[in-house]
C-alpha positions in Angstrom: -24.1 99.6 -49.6 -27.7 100.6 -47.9 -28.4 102.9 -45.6 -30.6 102.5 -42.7 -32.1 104.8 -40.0 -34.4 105.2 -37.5 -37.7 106.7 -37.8 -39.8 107.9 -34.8 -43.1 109.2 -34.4 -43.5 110.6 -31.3 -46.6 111.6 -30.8 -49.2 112.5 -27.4 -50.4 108.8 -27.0 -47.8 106.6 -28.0 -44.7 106.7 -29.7 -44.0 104.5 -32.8 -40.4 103.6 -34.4 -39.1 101.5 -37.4 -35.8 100.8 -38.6 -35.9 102.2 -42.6 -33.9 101.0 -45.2 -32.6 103.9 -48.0 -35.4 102.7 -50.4 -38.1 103.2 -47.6 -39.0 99.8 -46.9 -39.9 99.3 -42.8 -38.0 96.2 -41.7 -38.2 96.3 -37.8 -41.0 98.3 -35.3 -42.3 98.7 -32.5 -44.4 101.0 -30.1 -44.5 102.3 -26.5 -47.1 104.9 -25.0 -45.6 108.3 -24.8 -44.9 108.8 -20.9 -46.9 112.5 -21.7 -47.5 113.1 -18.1 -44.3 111.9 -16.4 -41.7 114.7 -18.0 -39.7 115.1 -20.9 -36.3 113.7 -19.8 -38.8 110.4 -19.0 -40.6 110.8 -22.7 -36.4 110.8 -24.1 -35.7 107.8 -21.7 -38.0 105.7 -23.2 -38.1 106.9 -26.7 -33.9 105.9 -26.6 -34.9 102.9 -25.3 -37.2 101.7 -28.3 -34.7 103.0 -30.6 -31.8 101.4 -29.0 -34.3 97.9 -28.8 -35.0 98.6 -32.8 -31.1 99.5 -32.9 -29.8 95.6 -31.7 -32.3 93.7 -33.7 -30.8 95.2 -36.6 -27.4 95.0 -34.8 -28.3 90.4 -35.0 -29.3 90.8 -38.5 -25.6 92.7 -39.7 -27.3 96.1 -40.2 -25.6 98.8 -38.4 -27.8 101.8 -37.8 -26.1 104.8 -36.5 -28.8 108.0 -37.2 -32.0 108.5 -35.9 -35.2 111.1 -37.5 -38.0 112.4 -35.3 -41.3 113.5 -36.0 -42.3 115.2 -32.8 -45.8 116.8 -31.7 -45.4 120.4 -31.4 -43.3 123.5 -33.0 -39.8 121.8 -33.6 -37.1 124.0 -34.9 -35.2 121.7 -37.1 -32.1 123.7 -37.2 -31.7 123.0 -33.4 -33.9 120.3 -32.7 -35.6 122.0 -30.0 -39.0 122.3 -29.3 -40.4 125.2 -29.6 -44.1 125.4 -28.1 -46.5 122.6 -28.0 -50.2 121.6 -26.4 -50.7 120.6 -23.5 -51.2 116.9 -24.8 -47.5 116.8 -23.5 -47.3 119.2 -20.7 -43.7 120.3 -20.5 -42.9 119.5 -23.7 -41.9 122.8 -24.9 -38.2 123.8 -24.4 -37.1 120.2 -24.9 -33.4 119.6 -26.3 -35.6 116.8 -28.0 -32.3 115.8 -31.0 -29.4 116.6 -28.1 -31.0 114.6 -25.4 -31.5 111.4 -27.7 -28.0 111.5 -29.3 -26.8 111.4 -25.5 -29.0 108.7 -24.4 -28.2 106.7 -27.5 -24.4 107.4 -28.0 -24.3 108.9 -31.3 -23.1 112.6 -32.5 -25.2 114.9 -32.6 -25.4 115.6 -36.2 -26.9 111.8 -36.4 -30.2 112.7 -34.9 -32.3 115.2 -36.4 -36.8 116.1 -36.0 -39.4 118.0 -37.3 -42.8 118.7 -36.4 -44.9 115.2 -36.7 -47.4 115.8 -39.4 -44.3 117.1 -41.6 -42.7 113.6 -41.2 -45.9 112.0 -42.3 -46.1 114.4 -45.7 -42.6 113.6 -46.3 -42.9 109.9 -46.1 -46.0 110.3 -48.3 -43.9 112.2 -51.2 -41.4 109.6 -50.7 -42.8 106.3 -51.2 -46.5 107.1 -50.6 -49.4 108.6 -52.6 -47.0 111.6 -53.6 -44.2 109.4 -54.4 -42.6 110.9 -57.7 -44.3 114.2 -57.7 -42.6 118.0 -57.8 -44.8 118.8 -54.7 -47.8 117.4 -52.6 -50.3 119.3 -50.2 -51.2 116.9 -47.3 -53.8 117.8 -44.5 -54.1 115.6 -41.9 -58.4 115.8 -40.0 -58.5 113.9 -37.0 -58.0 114.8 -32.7 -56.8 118.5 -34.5 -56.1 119.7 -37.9 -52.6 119.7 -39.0 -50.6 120.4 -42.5 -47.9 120.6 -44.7 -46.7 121.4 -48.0 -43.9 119.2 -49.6 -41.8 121.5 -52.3 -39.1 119.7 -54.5 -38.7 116.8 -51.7 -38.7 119.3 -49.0 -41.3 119.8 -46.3 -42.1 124.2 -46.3 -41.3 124.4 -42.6 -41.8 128.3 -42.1 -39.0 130.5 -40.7 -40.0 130.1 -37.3 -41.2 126.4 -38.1 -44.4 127.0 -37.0 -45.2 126.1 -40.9 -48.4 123.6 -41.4 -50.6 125.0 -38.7 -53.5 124.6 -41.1 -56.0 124.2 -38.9 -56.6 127.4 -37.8 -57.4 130.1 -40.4 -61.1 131.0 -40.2 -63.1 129.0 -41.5 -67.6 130.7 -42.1 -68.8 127.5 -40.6 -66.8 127.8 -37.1 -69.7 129.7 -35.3 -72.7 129.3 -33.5 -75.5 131.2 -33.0 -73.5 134.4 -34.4 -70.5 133.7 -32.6 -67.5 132.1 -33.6 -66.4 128.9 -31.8 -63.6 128.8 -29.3 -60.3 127.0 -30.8 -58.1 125.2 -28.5 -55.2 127.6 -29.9 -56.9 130.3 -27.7 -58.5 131.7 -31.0 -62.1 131.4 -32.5 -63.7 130.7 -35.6 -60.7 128.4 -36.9 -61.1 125.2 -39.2 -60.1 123.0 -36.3 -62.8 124.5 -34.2 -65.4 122.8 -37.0 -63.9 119.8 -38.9 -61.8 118.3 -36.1 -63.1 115.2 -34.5 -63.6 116.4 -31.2 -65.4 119.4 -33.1 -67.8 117.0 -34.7 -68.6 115.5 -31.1 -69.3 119.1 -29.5 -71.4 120.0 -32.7 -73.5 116.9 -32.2 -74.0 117.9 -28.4 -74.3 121.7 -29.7 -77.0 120.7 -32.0 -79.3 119.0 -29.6 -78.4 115.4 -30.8 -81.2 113.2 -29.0 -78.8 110.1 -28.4 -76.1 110.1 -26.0 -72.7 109.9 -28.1 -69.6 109.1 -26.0 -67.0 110.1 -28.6 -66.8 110.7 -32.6 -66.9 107.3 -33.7 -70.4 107.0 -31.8 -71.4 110.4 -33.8 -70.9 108.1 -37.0 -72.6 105.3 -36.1 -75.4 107.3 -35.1 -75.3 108.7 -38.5 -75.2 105.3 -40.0 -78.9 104.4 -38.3 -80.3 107.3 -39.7 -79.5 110.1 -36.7 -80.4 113.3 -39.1 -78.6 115.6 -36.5 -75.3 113.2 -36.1 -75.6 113.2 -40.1 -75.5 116.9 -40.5 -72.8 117.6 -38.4 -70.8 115.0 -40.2 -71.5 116.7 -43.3 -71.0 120.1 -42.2 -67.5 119.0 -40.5 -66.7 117.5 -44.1 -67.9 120.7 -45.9 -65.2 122.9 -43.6 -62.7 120.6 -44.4 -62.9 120.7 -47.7 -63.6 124.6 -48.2 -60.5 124.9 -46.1 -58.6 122.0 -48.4 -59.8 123.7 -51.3 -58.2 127.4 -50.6 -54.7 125.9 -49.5 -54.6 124.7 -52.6 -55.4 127.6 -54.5 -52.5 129.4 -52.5 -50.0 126.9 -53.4 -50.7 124.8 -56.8 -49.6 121.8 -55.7 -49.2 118.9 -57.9 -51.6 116.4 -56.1 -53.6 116.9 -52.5 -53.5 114.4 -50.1 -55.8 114.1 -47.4 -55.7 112.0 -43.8 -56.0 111.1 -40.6 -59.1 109.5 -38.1 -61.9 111.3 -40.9 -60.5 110.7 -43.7 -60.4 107.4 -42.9 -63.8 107.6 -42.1 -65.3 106.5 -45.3 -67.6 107.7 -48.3 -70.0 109.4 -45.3 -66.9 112.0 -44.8 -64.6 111.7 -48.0 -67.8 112.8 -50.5 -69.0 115.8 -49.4 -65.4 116.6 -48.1 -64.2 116.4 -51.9 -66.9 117.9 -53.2 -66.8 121.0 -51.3 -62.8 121.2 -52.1 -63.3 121.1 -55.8 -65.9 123.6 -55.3 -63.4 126.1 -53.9 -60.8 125.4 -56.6 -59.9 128.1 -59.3 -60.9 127.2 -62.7 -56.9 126.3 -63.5 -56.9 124.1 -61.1 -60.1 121.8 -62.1 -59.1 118.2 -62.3 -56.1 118.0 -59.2 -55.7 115.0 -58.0 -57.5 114.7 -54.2 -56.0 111.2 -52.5 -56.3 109.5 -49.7 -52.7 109.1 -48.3 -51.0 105.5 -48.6 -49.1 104.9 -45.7 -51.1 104.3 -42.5 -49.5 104.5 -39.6 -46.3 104.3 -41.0 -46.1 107.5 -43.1 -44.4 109.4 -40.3 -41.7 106.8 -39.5 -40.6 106.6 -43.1 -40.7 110.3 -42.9 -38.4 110.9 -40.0 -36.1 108.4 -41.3 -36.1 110.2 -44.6 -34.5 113.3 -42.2 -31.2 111.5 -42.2 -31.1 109.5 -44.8 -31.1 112.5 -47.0 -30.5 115.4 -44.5 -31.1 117.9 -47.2 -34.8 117.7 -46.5 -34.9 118.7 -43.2 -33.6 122.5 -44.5 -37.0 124.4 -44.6 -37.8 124.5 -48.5 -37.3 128.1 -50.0 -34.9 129.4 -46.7 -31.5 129.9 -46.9 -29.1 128.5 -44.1 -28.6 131.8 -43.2 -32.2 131.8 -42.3 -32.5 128.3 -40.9 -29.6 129.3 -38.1 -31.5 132.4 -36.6 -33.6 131.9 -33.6 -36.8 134.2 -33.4 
């Protein structure tokens, strides 16, 4: 008989649920905005809500669906499903009994709901049915509002022992400074990757650079790029060239089996992706020459199939390489 679950991405704008089947096929979704600045216990309100709404349209159909997966913005300890620490995208988001407070709202155990961080969920439902699908192990880095990661080992995402795992973005990076100085990062830090090849960081290094046009947000930056800007064109390139380096030496750490590469930029097109790829394979040790760089598959979908992927096979949501031993402690 199949299976079926709930996926959720819950991210700082809007929140986004399917109902997934055991072979990872999408059959019923939908999307709310994420109440970000009216509380948590209002965020779990209405994410139970979608779910429930998702929960008796499959209920008409004959599908029962009794587990739910979240992939949450922030540091989520997956043991617990708590959340750790997180932006201030959600303010008050940290501390959240984010797996207890929807198994309440929804009715179900708590051992039917279960999270990780958000960019996890979306690897995972790449290296499920996505542009990893089939392989030992997949490196995905997501470029887009920030600069987010994570390494898929054996089917599991490497969540870290504190599950602070995937924070990619911010390791130095020799193009995050100005003028001698390294740029702020909105981790408190300076000189990180997400301070350079973010989108917002493309914006500021337009402004930065003296661009002569007025650009309202990133997407402008492009189009200005398009119509022959030279400055909105350099900073695009230099934004790709970070991104790539940083690509590049993640992957000489780990060896994946392919590299996967998302989000707003790398969705961008050929202005972004080239000199993004070319900079990676310039980084690469010689044994690594020829790994597979791929845009990732899934769209806006990857972290729903993800989540649901939690629960449907529980065993991935035990951090890859840690005992349970491990996975139990609180740090």
């Amino acid at each position: 008989m199949s299976m079926y679950a709930v996926g959720v991405d819950l991210g700082g704008t809007k929140t986004a649920a399917g109902v997934v089947s055991g072979d990872g096929e999408v059959l019923f979704s939908g999307t709310i905005p994420t109440l970000s600045r009216d509380g948590s216990a209002a965020i779990l309100d209405a994410t139970a809500a979608l779910v429930a709404g998702l929960r008796d349209k499959t209920a008409d159909a004959g599908i029962a669906v009794g587990r739910v997966g979240v992939g949450s913005a922030g540091v989520i300890d997956a043991a617990h499903g708590v959340v750790v620490s997180a932006t201030d995208a959600i303010p008050g988001w940290a501390g959240t009994a984010l797996t207890a407070g929807l198994a309440a709202r929804l009715g179900l155990p708590a051992s039917s709901v279960r999270a990780v961080n958000d960019v996890h969920a979306h690897a995972l439902g790449e290296a499920w049915t996505g542009a990893a699908a089939g392989t030992s192990s997949s490196l995905l880095v997501a470029f887009g509002t920030g600069v987010g990661g994570s390494f898929v080992l054996d089917g599991k995402p490497v969540l870290g022992h504190r599950y602070a795992g995937g924070h990619v973005g911010h390791f130095a990076s020799p193009y995050a400074c100005f003028d001698g100085a390294p740029l702020p990062c909105v981790c408190g830090g300076a000189g990180h990757v997400e301070a350079i090849a973010s989108g917002p960081a493309i914006l500021e290094s337009y402004r930065r650079l003296g661009g002569s046009s007025p650009a309202a947000d990133t997407r402008a930056v492009f189009a200005l790029a398009g119509s022959g800007d030279g400055v909105a064109a350099g900073v695009i390139g230099m934004a790709a060239a970070a991104a790539g380096q940083a690509v590049g030496g993640l992957a000489n750490i780990l060896d994946p089996e392919v590299v996967l590469v998302s989000g707003g930029l790398a969705d961008a097109g050929e202005r972004w992706w080239q000199p993004m790829e070319t900079a990676l394979r310039a980084e690469l040790l010689p044994a690594l020459t020829g790994i597979p760089v791929r845009p990732a598959a899934l769209g806006n979908t990857a972290a729903v199939v993800g989540a649901a992927r939690l629960v449907l096979e529980p065993a991935v949501s035990a951090p890859a390489g840690y005992s349970s031993a491990q996975t139990s402690r609180r740090n």
